[in-house]
C-alpha angles and dihedrals in degrees: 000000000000087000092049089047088041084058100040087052091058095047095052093046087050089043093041098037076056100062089037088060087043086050086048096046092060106041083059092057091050094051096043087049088048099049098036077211127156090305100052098058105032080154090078100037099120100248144043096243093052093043086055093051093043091055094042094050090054100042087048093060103040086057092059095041088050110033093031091076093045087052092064103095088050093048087051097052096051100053089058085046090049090040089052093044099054091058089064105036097031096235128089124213108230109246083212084066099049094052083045094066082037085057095039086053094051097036085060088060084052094065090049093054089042095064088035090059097041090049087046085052104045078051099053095247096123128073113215097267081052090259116151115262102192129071096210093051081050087053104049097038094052086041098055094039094057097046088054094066092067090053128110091237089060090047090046102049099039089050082063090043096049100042094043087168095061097050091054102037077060096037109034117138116176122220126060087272077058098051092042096062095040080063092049095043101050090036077070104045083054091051098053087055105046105026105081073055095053081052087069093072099073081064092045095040115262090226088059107112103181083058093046090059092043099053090046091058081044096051099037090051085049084069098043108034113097109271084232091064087075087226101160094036081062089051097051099047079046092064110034088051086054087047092045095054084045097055080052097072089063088075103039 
């Protein structure tokens, strides 16, 4: 019975260390939204290397603050893998481990956006709040986005995102090494699903915070919504319709 509660408390501090760092996340946001500090505009910091950081820093957080909610499930239902499988082989793999290889997917998509943003903005793409300030860059990035949604490598990777079970019963490894790369593993799968979406946000504005938070309920029923509902193909057509109307500003 101490081992079960042991197990059950760990459980609870990863699951709840992990809604702190969500609450965090976001407060963050608000504050550096609210101040249109440093980080808010990494564009107009004097030097490449600090306009990287800048960019980095917020994209890093923005990523926790957006993909961490929509974790949860798999998160859940590691911990009551990892829970079952002790009992068997006598060792537990930490949850904390598994949302750190999560982190450590997504914070490598960080890094890429990071050196997109600042290139769009040495190139006077980007508006202050990181908006998109040519038609032509909205176009093409709703366009592609929403094509996106109808390819095999989106089918492929939110079929691993929205039946978290499967991909671990086939991918399962023990040990926090174990844990560690099933976080990894299924962090990129997540990021080959929703990335070409967080994209979206230079078109949207990336310091919007009334879109951040939409596009994480959208992105998070994305992955638990029935695949019969069609959910991402509307999407798609939803996208490359905006992009569409917006291309068609080019020619007016």
């Amino acid at each position: 019975m101490q081992i079960d509660a042991g197990r059950w408390r760990d459980r609870l501090l990863a699951l709840g260390g992990l809604i702190v760092v969500i609450g965090l996340s976001w407060f963050y946001l608000v504050r550096m939204n609210a101040d249109m500090g440093f980080m808010a505009m990494p564009g107009s910091t004097p030097g490449l290397p600090e306009q990287l950081f800048a960019a980095f820093i917020m994209w890093s957080v923005m990523m926790l603050a957006m993909m961490l909610p929509t974790a949860l499930p798999a998160v859940t239902v590691f911990g009551n893998l990892t829970q079952r499988r002790s009992l068997q082989i006598g060792s537990t793999s930490p949850t904390t481990l598994f949302v750190v290889g999560y982190v450590a997917a997504w914070t490598g998509y960080a890094g890429m956006a990071a050196l997109a943003q600042v290139a769009l903005s040495r190139a006077a793409l980007l508006t202050p709040m990181l908006q998109s300030a040519s038609i032509a860059l909205s176009a093409a990035i709703l366009l592609a986005a929403g094509a996106f949604q109808f390819t095999s490598l989106k089918d492929a990777c939110l079929t691993k995102c929205r039946s978290p079970l499967a991909f671990f019963l086939a991918e399962w490894r023990d040990g926090k090494a174990g844990a560690l790369v099933l976080g990894i593993k299924h962090g990129s799968y997540c990021v080959g699903c929703c990335g070409a979406l967080m994209a979206v946000m230079f078109v949207l504005g990336a310091m919007n915070l009334l879109w951040m938070g939409a596009l994480t309920l959208f992105v998070l029923g994305e992955k638990l919504v029935p695949a019969r509902w069609r959910f991402r193909s509307l999407a798609g057509i939803v996208l490359m319709v905006w992009g569409v109307v917006v291309a068609t500003a080019l020619v007016r």
